[in-house]
N, C-alpha and C positions, 0 to 999 in steps of 0.2 A: 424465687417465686416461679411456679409452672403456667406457665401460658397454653390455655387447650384452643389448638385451631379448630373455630368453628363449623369445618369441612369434618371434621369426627363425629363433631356431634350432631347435624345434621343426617351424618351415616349413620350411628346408633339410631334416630329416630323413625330413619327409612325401615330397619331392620326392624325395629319395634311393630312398627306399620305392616310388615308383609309378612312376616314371621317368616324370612325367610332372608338366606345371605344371598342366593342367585338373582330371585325376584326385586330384593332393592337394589344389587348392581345393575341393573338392567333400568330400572328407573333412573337412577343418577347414572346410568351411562358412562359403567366404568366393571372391570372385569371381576368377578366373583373373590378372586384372589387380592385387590387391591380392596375391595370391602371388607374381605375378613382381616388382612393390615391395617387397615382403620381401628376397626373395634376393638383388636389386641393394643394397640396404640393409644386408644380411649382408657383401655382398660389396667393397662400399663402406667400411665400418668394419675389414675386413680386410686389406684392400688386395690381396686374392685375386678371381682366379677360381675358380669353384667346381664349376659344370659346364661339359661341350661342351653345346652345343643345333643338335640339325640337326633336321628336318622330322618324322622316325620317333623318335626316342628322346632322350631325357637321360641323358649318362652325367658321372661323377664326375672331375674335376680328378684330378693327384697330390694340392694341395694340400684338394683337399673330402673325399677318401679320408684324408688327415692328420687332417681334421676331424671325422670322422661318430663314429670310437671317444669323443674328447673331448665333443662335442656332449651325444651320449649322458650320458655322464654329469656332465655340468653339469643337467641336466632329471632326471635320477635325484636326483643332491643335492640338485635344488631340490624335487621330489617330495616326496623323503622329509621336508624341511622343513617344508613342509607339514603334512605328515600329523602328525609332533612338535608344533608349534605349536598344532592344532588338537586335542589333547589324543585322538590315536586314529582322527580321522575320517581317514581313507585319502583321500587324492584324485590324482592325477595320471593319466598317461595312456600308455595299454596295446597291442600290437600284437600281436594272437593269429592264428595261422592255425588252420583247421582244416580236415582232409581231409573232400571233396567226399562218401565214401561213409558220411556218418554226420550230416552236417551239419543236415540237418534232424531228426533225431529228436534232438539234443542242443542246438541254440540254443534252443529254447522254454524250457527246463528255466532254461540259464544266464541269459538275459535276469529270469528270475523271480530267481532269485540272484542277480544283478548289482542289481537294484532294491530288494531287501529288505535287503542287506548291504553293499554298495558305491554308495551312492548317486552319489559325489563324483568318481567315477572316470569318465573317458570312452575307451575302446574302441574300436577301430580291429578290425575281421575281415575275415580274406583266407581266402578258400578255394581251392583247387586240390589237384592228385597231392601224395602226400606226399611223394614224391622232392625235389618241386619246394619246399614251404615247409621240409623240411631245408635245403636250400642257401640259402631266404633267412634261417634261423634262425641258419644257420653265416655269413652276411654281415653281419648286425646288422642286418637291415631287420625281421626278427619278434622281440620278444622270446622269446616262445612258439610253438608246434605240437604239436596231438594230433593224430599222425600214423598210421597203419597199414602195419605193415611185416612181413616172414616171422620176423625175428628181433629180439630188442631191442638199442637201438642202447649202446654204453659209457656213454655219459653223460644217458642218459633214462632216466625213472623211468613203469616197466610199471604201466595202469592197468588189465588186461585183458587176458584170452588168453581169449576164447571162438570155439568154431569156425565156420566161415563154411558160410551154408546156401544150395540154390538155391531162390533164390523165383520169385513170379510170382503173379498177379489170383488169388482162390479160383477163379473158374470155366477158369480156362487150359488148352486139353488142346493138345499136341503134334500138327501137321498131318499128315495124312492121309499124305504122302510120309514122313513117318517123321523129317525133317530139324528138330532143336529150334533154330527163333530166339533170340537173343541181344542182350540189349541192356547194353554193358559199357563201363567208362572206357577213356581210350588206351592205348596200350602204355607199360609202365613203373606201372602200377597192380598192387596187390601179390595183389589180390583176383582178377584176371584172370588174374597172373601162375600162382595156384596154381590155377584154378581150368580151363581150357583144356586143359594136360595130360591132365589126368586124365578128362575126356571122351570118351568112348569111342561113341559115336553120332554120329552125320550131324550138321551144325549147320554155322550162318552166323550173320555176324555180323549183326543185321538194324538195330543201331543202336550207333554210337562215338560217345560226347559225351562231356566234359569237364565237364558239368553232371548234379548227384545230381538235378537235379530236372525235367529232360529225360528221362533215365532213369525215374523213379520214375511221370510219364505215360506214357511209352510202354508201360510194366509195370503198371500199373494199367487201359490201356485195350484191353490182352491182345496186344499187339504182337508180346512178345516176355518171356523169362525174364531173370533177372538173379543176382547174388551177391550176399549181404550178410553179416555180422557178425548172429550169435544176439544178442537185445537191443537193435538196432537196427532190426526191420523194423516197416516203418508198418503202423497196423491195418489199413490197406486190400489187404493183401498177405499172403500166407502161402509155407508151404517147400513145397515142388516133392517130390514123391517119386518114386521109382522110375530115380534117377539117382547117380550115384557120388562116397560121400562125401568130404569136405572135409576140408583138416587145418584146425587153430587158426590162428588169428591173431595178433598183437598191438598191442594198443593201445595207443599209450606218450606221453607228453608231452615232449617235447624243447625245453631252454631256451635263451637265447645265455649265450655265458660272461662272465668276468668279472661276473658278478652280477646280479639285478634289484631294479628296486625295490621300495619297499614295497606301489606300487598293484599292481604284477607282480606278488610276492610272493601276494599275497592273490587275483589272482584264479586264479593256477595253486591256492590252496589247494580257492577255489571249484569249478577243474574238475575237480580229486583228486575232491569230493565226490559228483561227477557218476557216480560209476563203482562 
């Protein structure tokens, strides 16, 4: 009988996750060349191939696609064993996204609750559009995403609906030509989405990144104004007036199906708390 240590398949799942062999040694914290050992090693004992590898990406086999559901949960069962055994201590390991525009005012919070109540658990975060970690939620490469979206979605659980305001540095005034700078994520951001329409004065875009925290200097060093979520803007920032209000937002946590485990379990409980 072949016995596959669960450290392979773990590494197959990182690899699935980053589409990439640098990017998930660097997550599991271990040399590019001892991950591609792993996966020949997986692949070896399988008698599978498991990805293509060309130059720009890593994509998945039919047979690694056959695998990633199953993988999954052989590393859930073995979690949760875990966690049983050790009489409650939670431990295994977690894959959260969360969207770009809220990122920083909510990791400080979590990493403080991650270490007071989940010691044992190790965490993996992806940030980007929400668009984007829905679709890796719906892949199985995130377990999780607190996402931001105009409506809530069927199968996520609303952490928040508060309305989105314009900000900008306390001393910001709008230039002289009358025309309000902007500094927003790309297109397909749900923030920008409502927020553009409704606009009614002169404005450019003076800054598109895909980075909350590219954004959040440009707007702190008076560049340009921005969008945010009430309850989310950093002190060093306040709301913009004399500009046209906002509808709500929402803020919702979106999980993969078919179940998660018990380290999952516990820390979607921790980001419920967060809200």
């Amino acid at each position: 009988m072949r016995d596959i240590d669960t450290k392979l398949l773990r590494s197959f799942l990182t690899v699935t996750a980053e589409r990439s062999f640098s990017r998930a040694a660097t997550r599991l914290s271990c040399s590019q060349a001892t991950m591609s050992q792993r996966v020949l090693q997986l692949e070896s004992l399988l008698g599978v191939a498991l990805f293509r590898r060309d130059y720009h990406d890593v994509t998945l086999t039919p047979a690694g696609q056959d695998l990633r559901a199953q993988a999954q949960a052989v590393l859930d069962a073995h979690d949760g064993l875990i966690a049983r055994v050790t009489r409650g201590q939670v431990a295994g390991s977690v894959r959260l996204g969360i969207a770009e525009d809220y990122m920083l005012p909510m990791l400080p919070q979590l990493w403080r609750k991650l270490r007071q109540h989940l010691p044992g658990v190790e965490i993996s975060v992806l940030t980007g559009l929400s668009r984007d970690l829905c679709r890796q939620v719906e892949a199985r490469t995130l377990d999780m995403a607190v996402v931001t979206l105009s409506e809530s979605l069927p199968m996520a659980r609303v952490l928040t609906k508060p309305p989105l305001l314009w900000i900008a540095a306390p001393a910001f005034e709008i230039p002289e030509d009358g025309v309000l700078p902007l500094a927003l994520f790309p297109e397909g951001c749900a923030f920008r989405a409502a927020a553009l329409p409704r606009l009614t004065q002169p404005h450019r875009l003076a800054l598109v990144s895909a980075s909350g925290q590219v954004i959040h200097a440009a707007v702190v060093a008076g560049m340009a104004a921005t969008v945010m979520a009430a309850g989310t803007v950093p002190q060093d920032l306040a709301p913009l007036s004399g500009l046209p209000d906002l509808p709500l937002t929402c803020i919702q946590i979106v999980t993969r199906a078919q179940g998660l485990s018990p380290a999952a379990e516990a820390v979607r409980a921790l980001v419920e708390e967060l809200w």
